[in-house]
C-alpha distance (Angstrom), angle and dihedral (degrees) to the residues before:
residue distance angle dihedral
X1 . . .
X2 3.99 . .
X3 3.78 119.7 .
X4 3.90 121.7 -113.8
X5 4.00 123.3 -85.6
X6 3.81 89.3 -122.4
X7 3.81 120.8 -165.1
X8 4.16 94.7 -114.6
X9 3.55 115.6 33.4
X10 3.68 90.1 -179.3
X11 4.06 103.3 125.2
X12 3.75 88.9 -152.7
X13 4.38 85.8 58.8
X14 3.49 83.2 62.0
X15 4.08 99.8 45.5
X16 4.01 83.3 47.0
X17 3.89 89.5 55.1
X18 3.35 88.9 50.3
X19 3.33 105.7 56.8
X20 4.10 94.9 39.1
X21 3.69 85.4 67.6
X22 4.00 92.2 68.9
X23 4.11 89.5 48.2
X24 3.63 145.6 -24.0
X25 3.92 110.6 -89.7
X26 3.99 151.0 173.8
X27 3.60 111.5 -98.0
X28 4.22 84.2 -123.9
X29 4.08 82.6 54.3
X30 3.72 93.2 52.8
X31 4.16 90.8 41.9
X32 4.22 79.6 54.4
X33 3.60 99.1 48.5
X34 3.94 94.5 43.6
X35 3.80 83.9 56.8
X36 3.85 97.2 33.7
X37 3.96 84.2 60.3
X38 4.24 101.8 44.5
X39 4.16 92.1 -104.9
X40 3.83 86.3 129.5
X41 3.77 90.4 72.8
X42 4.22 85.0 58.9
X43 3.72 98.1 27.6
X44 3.95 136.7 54.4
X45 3.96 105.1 -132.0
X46 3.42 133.4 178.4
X47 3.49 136.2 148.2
X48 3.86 99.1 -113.3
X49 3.58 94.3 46.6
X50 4.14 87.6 41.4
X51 3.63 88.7 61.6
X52 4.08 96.8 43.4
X53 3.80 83.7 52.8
X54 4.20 93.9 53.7
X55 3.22 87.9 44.0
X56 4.00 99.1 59.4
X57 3.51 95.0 38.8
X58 3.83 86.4 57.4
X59 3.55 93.5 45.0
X60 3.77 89.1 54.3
X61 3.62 95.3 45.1
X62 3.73 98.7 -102.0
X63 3.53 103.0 116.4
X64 3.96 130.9 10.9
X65 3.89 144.5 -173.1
X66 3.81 107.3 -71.7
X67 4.15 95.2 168.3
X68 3.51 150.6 4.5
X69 3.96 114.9 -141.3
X70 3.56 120.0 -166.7
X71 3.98 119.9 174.0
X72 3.93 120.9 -172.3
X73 4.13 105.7 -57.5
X74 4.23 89.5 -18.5
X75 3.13 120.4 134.7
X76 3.92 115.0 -99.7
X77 3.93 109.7 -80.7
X78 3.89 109.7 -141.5
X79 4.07 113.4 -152.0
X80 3.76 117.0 -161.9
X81 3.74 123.3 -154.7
X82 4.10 127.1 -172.5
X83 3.55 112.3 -111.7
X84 3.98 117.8 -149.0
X85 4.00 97.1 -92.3
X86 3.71 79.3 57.7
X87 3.72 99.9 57.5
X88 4.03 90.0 47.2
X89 3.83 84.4 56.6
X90 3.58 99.1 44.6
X91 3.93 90.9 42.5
X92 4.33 91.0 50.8
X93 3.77 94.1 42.9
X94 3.83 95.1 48.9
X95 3.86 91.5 50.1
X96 3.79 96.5 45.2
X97 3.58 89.2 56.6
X98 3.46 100.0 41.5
X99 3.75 94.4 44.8
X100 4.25 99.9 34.2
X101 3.82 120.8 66.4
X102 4.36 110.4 -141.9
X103 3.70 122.9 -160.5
X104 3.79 96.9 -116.0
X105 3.82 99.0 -175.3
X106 3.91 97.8 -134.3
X107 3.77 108.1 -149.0
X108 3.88 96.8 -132.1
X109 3.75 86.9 52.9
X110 3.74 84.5 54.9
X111 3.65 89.3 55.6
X112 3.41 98.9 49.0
X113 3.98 92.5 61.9
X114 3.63 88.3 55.9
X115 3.93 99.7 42.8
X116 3.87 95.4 94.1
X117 4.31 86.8 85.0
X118 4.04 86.0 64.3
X119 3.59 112.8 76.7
X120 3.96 111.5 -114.6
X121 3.83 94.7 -109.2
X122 3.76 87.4 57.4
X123 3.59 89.4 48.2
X124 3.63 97.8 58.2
X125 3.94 93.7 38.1
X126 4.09 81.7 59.2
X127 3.73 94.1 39.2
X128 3.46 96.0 49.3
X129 3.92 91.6 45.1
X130 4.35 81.3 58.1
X131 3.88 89.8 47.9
X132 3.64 94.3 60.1
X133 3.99 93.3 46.2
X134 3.98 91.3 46.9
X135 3.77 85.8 51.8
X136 4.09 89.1 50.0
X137 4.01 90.5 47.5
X138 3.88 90.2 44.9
X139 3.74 97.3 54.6
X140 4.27 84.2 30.4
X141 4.20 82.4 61.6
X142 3.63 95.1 34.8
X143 3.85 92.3 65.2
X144 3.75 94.4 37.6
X145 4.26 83.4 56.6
X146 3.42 85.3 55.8
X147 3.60 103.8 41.1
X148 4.27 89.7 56.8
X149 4.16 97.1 37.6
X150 4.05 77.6 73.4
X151 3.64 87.1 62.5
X152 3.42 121.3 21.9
X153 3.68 133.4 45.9
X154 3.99 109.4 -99.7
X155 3.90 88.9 -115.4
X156 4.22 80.8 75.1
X157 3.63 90.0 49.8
X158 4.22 107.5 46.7
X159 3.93 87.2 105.4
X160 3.27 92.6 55.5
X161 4.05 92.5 56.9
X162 3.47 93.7 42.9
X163 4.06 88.6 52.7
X164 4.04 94.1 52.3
X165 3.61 91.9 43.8
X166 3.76 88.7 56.5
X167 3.35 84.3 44.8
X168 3.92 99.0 53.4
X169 4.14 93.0 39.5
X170 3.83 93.9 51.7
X171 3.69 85.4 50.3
X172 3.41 95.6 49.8
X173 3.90 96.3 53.1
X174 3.94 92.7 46.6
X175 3.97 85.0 55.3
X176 3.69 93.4 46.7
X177 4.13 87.3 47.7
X178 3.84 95.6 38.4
X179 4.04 86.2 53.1
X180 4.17 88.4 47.4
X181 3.58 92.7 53.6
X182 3.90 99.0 36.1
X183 3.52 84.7 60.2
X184 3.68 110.4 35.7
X185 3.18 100.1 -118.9
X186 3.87 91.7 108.4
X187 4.32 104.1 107.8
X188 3.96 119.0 -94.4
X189 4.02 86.7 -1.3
X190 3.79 77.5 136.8
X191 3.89 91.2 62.6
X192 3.52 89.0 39.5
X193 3.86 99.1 59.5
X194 3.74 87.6 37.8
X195 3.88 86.7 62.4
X196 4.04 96.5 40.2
X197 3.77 86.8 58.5
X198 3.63 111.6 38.2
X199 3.90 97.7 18.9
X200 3.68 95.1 -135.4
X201 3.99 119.8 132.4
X202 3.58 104.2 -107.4
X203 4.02 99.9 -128.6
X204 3.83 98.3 -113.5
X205 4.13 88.2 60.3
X206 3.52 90.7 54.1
X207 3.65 105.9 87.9
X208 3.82 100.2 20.9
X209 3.91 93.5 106.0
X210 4.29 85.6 66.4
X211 4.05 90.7 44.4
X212 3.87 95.1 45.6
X213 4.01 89.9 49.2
X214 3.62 87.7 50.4
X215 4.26 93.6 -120.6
């Protein structure tokens, strides 16, 4: 099952949706409560892109003008509301990616398929730089948890979980790795060094590319 091409593929369209459909609010209002309630550790907000992002949706129908504010000599206060067409959206888009895994080509995954050029010491002296910072973020997003379950409902927080238990399993694999390759235990680290130091392509590399293809 693929997800949808949908119209905006902006994440934050979809958080903006989201919260429209508990009231009609000010695009610096929604900006607030996103913050107020720890999305900005998920989502990218700021107040030009906030803006572009009402504005779309309204140009596609999503969201429209529910009220005109004006206070004293203020400037006019514009209050957005979702229209129907936007619940549908906001309904279909949160299912298909709760429901559908993506490939989302993680960047450290991409450097791990290209580590063998870095001889293994290097490796762990980099990988065990990354452990200590995981550990800092983990007990960084621990305390935040914390700080907003006196606050708000857990239902607000369920990203937040999900983000520090990423945190703590990817830190757990890179010490289980580092500790394979710091002591040599870690198969054909042998052939590895061998081709860090001399860079010659240790004979049982050579015709992987053919085996892995399946040719």
């Amino acid at each position: 099952m693929a997800t949808k091409r949908r119209k905006l593929g902006n994440p934050l369209a979809l958080a903006v949706m989201v919260l429209l459909t508990e009231k009609p609010m000010h695009p610096y209002e929604i900006a607030q409560t996103l913050r107020r309630r720890g999305k900005d550790t998920s989502l990218k907000i700021n107040y030009g892109s906030l803006y572009t992002v009402v504005q779309n949706l309204e140009k596609h129908g999503f969201v429209e003008v529910a009220e005109v504010q004006r206070q004293g000599n203020r400037p006019e206060r514009t209050l957005y509301g979702i229209t129907d067409a936007g619940r549908e959206e906001a309904t279909e888009w949160l299912s298909d990616l709760l429901a559908v895994p993506v490939q989302e080509y993680p960047i450290f995954e991409a450097a791990l398929s290209l580590m063998g050029v870095l001889h293994p010491d290097e490796v762990a002296r980099l990988l065990g730089e990354r452990l200590g910072l995981l550990e800092v973020r983990a007990a960084s997003a621990r305390g935040v948890l914390e700080k907003f379950h006196e606050t708000l409902p857990r239902l607000f927080l369920i990203e937040g979980e999900f983000e520090l238990h990423m945190i703590e399993a990817e830190a757990a694999w890179v010490r289980d790795f580092l500790a394979e390759v710091t002591a040599g235990t870690f198969p054909g680290i042998k052939e590895w060094r061998s081709f860090s130091e001399t860079g010659e392509v240790p004979e049982e590399y050579r015709n992987l590319e053919g085996d892995v293809d399946g040719r």
